[in-house]
C-alpha positions as CSV (number, residue, x, y, z in Angstrom):
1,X,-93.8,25.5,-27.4
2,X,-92.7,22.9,-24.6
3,X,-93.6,20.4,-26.4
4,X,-92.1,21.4,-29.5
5,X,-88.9,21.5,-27.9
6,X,-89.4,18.2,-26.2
7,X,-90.0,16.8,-29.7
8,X,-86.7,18.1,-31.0
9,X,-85.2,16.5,-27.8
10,X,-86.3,13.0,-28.6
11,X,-85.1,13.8,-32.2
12,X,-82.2,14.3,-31.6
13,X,-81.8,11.3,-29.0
14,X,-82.7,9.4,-31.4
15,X,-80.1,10.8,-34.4
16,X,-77.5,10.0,-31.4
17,X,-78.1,6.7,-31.4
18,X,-78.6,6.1,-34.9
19,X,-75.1,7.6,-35.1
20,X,-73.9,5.4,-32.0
21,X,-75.3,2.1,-33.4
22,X,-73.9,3.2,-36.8
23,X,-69.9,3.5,-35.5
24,X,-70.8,0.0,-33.5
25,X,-71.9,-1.6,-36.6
26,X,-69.3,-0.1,-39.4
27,X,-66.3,-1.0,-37.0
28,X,-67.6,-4.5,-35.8
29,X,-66.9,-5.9,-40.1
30,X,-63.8,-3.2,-40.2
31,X,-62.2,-5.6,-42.9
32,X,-65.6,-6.4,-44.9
33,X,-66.6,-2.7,-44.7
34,X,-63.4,-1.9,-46.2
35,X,-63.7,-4.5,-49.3
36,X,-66.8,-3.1,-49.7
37,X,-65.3,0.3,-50.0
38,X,-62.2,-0.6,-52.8
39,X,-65.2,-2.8,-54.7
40,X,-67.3,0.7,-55.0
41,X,-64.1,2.5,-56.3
42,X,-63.1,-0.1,-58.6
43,X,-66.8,-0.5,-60.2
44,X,-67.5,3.7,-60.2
45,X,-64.5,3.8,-62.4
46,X,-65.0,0.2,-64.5
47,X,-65.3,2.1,-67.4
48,X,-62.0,4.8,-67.1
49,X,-59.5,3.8,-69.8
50,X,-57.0,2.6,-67.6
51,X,-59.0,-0.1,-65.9
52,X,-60.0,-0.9,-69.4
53,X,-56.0,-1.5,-70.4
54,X,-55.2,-3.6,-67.5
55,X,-58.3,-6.3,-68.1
56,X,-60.7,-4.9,-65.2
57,X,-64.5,-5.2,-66.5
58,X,-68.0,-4.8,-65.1
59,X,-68.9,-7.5,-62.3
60,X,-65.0,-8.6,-61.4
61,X,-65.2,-10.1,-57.7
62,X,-63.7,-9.0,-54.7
63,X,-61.3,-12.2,-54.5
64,X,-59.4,-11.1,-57.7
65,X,-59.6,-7.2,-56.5
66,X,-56.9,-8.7,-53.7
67,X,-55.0,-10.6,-56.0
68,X,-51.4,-9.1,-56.7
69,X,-52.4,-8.3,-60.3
70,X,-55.6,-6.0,-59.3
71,X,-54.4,-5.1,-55.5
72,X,-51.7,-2.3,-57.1
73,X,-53.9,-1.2,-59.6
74,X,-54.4,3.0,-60.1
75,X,-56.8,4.9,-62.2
76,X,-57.7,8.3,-62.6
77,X,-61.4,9.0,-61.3
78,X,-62.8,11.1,-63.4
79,X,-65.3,9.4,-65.7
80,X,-68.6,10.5,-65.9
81,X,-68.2,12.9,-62.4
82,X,-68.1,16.3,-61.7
83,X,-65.0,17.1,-61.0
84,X,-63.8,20.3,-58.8
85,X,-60.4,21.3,-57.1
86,X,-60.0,22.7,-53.7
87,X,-56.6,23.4,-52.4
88,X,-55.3,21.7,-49.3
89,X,-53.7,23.8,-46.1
90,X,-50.2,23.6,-46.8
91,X,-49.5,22.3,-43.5
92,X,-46.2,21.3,-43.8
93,X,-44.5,23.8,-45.9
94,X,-46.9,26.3,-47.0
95,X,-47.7,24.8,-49.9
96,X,-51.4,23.9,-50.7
97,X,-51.6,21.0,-52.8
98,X,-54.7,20.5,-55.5
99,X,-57.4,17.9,-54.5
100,X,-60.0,16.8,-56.1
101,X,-63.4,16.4,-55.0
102,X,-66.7,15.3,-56.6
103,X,-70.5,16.7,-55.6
104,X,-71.7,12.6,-54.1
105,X,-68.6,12.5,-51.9
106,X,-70.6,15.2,-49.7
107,X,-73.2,13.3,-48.4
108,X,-70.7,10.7,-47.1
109,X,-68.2,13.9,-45.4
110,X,-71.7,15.7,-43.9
111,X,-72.6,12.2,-42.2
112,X,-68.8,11.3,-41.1
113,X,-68.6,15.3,-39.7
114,X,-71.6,14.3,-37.8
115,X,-70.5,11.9,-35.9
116,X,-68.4,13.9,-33.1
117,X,-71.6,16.0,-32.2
118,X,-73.6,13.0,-31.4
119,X,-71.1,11.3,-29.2
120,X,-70.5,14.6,-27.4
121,X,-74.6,14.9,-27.1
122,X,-73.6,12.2,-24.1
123,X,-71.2,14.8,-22.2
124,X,-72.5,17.8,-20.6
125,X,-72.9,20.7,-22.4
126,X,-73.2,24.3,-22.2
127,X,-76.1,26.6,-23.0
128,X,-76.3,29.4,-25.3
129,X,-75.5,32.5,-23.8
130,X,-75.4,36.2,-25.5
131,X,-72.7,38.7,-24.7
132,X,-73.3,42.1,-25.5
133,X,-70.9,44.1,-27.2
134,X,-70.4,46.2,-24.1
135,X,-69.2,43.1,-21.5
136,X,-66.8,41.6,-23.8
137,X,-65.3,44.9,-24.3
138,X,-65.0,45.3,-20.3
139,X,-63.9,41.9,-19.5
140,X,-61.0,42.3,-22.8
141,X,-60.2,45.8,-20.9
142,X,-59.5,44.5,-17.8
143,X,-55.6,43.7,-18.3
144,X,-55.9,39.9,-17.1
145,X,-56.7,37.6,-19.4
146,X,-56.0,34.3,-17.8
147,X,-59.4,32.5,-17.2
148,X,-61.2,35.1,-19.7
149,X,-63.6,32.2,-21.3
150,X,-64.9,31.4,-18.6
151,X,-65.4,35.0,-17.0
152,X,-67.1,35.9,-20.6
153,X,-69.2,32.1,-20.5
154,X,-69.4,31.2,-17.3
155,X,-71.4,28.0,-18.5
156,X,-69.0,26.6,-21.0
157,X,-67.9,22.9,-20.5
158,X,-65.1,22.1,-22.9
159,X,-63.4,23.6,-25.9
160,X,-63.1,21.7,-29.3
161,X,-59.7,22.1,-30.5
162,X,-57.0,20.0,-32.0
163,X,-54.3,19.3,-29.7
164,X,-52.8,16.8,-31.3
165,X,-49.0,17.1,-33.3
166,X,-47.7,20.4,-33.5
167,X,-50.4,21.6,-32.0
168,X,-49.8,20.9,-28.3
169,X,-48.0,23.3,-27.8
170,X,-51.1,25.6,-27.8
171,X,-52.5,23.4,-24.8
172,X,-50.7,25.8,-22.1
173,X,-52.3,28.8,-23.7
174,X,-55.8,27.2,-23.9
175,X,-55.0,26.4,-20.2
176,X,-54.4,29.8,-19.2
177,X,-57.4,31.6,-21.5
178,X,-60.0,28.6,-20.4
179,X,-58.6,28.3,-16.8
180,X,-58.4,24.6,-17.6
181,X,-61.7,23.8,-19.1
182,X,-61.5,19.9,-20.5
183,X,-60.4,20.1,-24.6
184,X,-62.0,18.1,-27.3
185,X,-60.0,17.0,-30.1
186,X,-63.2,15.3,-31.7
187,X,-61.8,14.1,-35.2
188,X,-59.2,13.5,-37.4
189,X,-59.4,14.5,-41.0
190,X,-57.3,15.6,-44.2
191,X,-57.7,17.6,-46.8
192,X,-57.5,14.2,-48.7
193,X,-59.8,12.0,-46.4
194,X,-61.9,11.8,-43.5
195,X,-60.1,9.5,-40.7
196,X,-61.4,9.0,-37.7
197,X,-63.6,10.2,-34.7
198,X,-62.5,10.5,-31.0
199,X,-64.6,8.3,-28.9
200,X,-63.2,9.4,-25.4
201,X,-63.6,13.3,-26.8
202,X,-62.9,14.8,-23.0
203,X,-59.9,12.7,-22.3
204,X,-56.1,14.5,-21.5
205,X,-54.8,16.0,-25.1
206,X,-51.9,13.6,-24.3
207,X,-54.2,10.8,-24.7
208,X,-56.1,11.3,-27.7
209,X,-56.8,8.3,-30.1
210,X,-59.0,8.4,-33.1
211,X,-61.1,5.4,-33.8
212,X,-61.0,4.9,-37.8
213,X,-64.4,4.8,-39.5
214,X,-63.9,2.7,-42.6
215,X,-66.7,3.8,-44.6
216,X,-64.8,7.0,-45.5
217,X,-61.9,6.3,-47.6
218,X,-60.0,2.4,-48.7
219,X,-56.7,3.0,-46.3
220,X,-53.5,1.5,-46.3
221,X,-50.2,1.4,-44.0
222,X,-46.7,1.4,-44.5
223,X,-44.7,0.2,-41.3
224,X,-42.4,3.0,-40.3
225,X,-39.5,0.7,-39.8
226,X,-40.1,-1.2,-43.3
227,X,-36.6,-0.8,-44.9
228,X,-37.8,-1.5,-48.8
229,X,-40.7,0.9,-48.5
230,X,-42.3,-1.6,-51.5
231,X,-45.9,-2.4,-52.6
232,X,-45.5,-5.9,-50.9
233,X,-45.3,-4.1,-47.9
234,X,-48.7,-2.5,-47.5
235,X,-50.4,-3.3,-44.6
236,X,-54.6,-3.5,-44.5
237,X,-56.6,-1.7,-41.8
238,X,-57.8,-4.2,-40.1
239,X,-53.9,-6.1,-39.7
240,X,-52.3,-3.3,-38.2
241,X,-50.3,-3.9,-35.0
242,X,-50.6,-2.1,-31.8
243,X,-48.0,-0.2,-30.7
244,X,-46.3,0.1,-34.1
245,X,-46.2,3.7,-35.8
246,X,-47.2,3.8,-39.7
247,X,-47.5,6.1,-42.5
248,X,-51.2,6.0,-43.7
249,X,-51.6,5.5,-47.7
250,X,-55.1,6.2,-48.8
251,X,-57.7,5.6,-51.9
252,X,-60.7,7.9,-51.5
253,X,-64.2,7.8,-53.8
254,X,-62.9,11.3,-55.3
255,X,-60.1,10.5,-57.3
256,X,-56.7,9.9,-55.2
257,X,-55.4,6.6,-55.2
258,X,-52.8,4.6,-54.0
259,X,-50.5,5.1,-56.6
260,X,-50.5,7.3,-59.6
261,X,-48.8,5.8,-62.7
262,X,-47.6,7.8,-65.3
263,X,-50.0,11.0,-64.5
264,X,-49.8,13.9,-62.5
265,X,-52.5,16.4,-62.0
266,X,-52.6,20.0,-62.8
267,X,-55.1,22.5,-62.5
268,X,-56.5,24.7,-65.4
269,X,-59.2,27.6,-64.4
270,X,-61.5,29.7,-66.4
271,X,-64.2,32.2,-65.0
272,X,-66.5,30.0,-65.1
273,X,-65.3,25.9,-64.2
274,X,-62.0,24.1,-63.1
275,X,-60.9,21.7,-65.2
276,X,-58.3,18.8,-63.9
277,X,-55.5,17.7,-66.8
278,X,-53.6,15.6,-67.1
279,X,-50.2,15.5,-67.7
280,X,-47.7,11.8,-68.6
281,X,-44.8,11.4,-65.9
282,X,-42.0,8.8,-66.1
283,X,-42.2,8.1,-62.1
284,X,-44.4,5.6,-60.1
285,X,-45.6,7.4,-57.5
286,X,-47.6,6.5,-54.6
287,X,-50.0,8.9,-53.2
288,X,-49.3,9.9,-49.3
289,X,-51.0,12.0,-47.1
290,X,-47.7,12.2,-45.2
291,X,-49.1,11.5,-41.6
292,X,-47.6,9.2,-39.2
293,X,-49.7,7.7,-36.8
294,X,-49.7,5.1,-33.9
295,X,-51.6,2.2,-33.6
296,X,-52.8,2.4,-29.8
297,X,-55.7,-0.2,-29.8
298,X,-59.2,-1.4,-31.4
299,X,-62.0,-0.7,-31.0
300,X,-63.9,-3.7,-32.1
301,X,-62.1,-4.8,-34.9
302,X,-61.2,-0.9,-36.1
303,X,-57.9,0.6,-35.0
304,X,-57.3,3.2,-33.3
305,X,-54.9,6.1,-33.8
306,X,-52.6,8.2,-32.5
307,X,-51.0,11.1,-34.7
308,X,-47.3,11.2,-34.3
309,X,-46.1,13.8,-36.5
310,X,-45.5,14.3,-40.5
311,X,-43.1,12.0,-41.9
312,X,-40.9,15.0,-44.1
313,X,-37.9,15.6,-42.6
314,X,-38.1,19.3,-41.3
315,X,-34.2,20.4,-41.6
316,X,-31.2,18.9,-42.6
317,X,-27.8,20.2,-43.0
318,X,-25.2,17.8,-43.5
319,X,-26.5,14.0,-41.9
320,X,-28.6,15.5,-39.7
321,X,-32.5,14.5,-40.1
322,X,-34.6,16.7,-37.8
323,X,-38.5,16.0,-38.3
324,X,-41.5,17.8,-36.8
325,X,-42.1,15.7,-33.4
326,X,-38.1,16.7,-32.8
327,X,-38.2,20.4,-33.4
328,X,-41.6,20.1,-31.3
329,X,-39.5,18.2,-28.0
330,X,-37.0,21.0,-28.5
331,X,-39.5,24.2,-28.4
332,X,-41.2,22.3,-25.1
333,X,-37.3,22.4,-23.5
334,X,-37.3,26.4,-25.0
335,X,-40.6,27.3,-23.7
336,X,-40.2,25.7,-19.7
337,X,-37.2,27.6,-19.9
338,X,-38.9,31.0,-20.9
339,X,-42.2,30.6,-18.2
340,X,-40.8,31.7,-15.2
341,X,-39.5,35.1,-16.9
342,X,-43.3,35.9,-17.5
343,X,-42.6,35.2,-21.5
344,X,-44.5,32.7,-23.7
345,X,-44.0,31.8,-27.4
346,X,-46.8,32.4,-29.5
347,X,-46.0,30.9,-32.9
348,X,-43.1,29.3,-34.6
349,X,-41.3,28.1,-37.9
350,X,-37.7,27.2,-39.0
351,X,-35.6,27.3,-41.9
352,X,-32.3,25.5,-42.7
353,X,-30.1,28.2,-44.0
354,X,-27.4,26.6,-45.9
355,X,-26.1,30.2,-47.0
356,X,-23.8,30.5,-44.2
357,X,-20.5,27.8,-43.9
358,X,-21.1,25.4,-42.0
359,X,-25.0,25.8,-42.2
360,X,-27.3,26.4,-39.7
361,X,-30.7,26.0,-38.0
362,X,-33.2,29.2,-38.0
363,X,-36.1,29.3,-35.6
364,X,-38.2,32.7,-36.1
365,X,-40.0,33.2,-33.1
366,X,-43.0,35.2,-31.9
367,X,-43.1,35.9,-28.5
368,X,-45.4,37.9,-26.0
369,X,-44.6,38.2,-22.2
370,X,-43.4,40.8,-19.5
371,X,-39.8,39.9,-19.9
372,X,-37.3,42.2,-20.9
373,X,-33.6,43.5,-21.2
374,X,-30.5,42.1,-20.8
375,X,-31.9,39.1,-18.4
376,X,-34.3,38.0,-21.6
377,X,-31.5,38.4,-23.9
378,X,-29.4,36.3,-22.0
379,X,-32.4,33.4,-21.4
380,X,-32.9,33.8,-25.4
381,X,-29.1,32.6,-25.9
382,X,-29.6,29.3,-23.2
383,X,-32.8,28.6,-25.0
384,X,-31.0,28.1,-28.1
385,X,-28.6,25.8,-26.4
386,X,-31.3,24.2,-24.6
387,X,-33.0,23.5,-28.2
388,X,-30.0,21.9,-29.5
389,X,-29.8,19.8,-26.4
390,X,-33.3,18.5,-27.3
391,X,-31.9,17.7,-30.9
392,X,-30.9,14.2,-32.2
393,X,-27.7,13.1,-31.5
394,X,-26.4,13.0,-34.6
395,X,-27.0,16.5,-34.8
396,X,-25.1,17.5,-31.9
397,X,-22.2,15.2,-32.8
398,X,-22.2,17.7,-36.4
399,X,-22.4,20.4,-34.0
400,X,-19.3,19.8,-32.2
401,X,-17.5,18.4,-35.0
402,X,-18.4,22.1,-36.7
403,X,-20.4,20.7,-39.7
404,X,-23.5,22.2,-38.4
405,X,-23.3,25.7,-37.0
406,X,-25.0,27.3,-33.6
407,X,-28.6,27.2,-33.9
408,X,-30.0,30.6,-34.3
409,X,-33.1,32.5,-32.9
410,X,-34.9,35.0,-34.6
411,X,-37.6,37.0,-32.8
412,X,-40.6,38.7,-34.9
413,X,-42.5,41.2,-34.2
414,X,-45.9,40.6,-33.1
415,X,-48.6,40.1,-35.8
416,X,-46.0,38.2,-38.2
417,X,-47.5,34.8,-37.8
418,X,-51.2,36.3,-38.4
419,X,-49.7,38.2,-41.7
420,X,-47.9,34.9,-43.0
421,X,-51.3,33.1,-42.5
422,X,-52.8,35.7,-44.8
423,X,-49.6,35.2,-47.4
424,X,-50.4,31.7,-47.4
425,X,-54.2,32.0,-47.6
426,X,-54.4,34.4,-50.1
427,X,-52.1,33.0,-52.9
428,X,-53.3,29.7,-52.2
429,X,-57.0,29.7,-51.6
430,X,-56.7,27.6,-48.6
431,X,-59.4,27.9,-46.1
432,X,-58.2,29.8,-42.8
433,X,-60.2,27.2,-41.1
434,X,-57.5,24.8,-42.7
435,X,-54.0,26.7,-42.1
436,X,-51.6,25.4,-39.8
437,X,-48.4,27.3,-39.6
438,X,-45.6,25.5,-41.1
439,X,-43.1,24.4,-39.4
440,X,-40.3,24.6,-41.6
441,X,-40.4,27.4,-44.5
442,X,-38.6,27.2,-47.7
443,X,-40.9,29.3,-50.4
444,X,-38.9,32.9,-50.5
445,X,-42.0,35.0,-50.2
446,X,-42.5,33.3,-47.1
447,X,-39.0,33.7,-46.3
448,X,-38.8,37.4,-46.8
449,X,-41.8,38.2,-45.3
450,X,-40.1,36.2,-41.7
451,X,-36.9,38.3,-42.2
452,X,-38.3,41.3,-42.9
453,X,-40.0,41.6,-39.4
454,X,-36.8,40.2,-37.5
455,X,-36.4,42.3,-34.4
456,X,-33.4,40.9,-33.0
457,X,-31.4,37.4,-33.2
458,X,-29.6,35.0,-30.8
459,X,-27.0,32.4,-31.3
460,X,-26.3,29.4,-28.9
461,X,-23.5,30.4,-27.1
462,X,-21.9,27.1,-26.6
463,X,-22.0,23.6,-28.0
464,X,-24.3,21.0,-27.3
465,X,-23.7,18.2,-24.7
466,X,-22.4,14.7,-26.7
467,X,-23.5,12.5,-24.4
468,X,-22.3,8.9,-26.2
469,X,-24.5,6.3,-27.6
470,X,-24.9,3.0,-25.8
471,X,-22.7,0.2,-26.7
């Protein structure tokens, strides 16, 4: 039996540095690993009619695939595949978007999802260890949960979780549950493509950079500060520029490309098989994951990333352009404010509510804490000053113009987030693995559900400091 289990120790030594040697390798040729890539697209799909129109045949080289005539070429990918559907998260607005997927593109997401264990099979881990019923009952019973993982597993090292985004602002709560156990946000991955991998998985979440593994999907980059937002200014993976933030554009082996001419896809479904149609459109349109990222080094000639935030714009109600890495720096401000009073939010969305003149900014809240009464009600009212504070400046130059109205606070009762989760879930099919809550809501389902759990609201109760803008 020992040396069984010795056996599966050298086996698995030796899938780690397989895996290790394998990252070294595929990001050492970043840019000839990603030629490589478009080339297998391209000649998977030689035979789709729309290739066919634009003079693409069978054993075309990789120097004309970059030409300007073949390097904005689209084509639907579904010739001789099995196709499927899955729906995507929603993670913006709730609403899961159709992706399609194909049975060979597994293999390649099972070997990329791989990756992260092997690199953390070179950090210390934890061993197994089985709580009965009984103690996890007790140790829940007990009334203080800060530091409860590690009072139920003593032996745990880390936490994988994402951190990254929107999602720092669970970090404080992890904090307090793990009594500051080390977080591992080991990958990034879409819905439409796998990324990148963490190589420094135990680092602080505010340092978190994602090495991109090129084998995975053909990715492109528009500059964020690009004011013609053309083709012609595409950037390659391996020309990106540190320190510059980008919105990633991406061709993957299962059928989304970097633009769609004249198609769109809808869905069709039977009882026994999904079918994917498609349907003419007048409108170029390229395909976006929506992510903006930072470029924040290489590693070889790979970059690496840094998620920023979504590019949508959140809320708007007049000029005003408030995006997701705004509305997160004004919660931050709204929940140092709420700490000391014993109070913590739990969960979060907004809504611009244009019904009201001049329109307004809505953030339903859930929140959880030992605050109460007047002294809470009161704190509630600065936090919504201190929000708008944290806003843009043109914002707060609307505000005390009166174009924009005082932001407004809505607190839920508890459980509202979970029951949204299974709204969105349910009528989309998007895996609860998946969800992310979305930060701004505009589907009225969604809407009513939020409003119909409203316990009480606050208004700011006075208008945001305009401090000027530099000369």
């Amino acid at each position: 039996m020992l040396k069984k289990r010795e056996n599966l120790k050298m086996d698995e030594a030796s899938a780690s540095a397989s895996a290790l040697a394998f990252i070294e390798e595929v990001t050492s040729k970043c840019d000839e690993v990603q030629r490589k890539v478009l080339e297998e697209i391209i000649s998977q799909n030689i035979e789709t009619e729309y290739l066919t129109q634009h003079g693409i045949s069978k054993g075309v080289q990789s120097d004309r695939l970059s030409s300007p005539k073949y390097r904005f070429i689209i084509f639907i990918y579904l010739h001789e595949h099995k196709c499927a559907v899955i729906f995507s998260s929603g993670t913006s607005k709730g609403a899961p978007k159709m992706i399609p997927t194909i049975a060979e593109d597994m293999d390649r997401k099972h070997m990329f999802n791989s990756l992260p264990k092997h690199i953390m099979n070179e950090k210390p881990s934890c061993e197994p260890q089985k709580k009965s019923l009984q103690s996890v009952s007790h140790a829940c019973r007990e009334g203080d949960w800060k530091g409860i993982i590690r009072r139920l597993w003593p032996n745990t090292k880390y936490l994988e979780v994402i951190v990254t985004g929107s999602m720092a602002q669970y970090v404080p709560a992890l904090d307090y549950y793990s009594d500051g156990l080390p977080k591992a946000s080991v990958r990034y991955a879409t819905s439409e493509a796998a990324i990148g991998i963490n190589l420094n998985p135990l680092c602080d979440p505010s340092e978190v950079s994602y090495t991109v593994i090129p084998t995975t999907a053909y990715f492109e980059f528009i500059p964020l500060d690009s004011p013609c937002d053309s083709p012609s200014d595409l950037v390659d993976l391996a020309n990106v520029q540190v320190g510059k933030e980008y919105e990633i554009v991406v061709t993957n082996y299962a059928g989304l490309y970097r633009y769609i001419l004249a198609y769109n896809f809808c869905c069709l479904h039977s009882m026994r098989s999904t079918r994917v149609k498609l349907k003419r459109s007048e409108k170029w349109c390229r395909y976006r994951i929506g992510d903006v990222v930072l470029v924040t080094g290489f590693h070889n000639s790979s970059p690496q990333l840094k998620y920023a935030r979504r590019k949508n714009i959140l809320l708007s109600i007049d000029a005003d352009k408030t995006d997701e890495s705004d509305l997160q720096r004004a919660m931050e401000k709204m929940s140092a404010l709420l700490q000391p009073l014993g109070t913590r939010v739990v969960d979060y969305t907004s809504y611009a509510d244009v019904s009201t003149i001049p329109g307004h900014y809505v953030i339903y809240l859930e929140l959880v804490g030992k605050g109460n009464g007047a002294n809470k009600e009161a704190l509630i009212r600065q936090c919504c000053l201190a929000m708008e504070e944290a806003l843009g400046y043109i914002y707060r130059y609307l505000r005390v113009k009166g174009q924009i109205g005082p932001l407004e606070i809505r607190a839920v009762k508890n459980g509202t987030f979970e029951e949204l989760m299974e709204y969105a879930t349910s009528r989309g099919g998007a895996s609860i693995n998946q969800y992310k809550v979305p930060r701004c809501v505009t589907s009225h389902p969604a809407l009513e559900l939020l409003r119909s759990h409203v316990l009480s609201a606050y208004f700011s109760p006075s208008l945001p400091h305009l401090q000027q803008l530099p000369p």
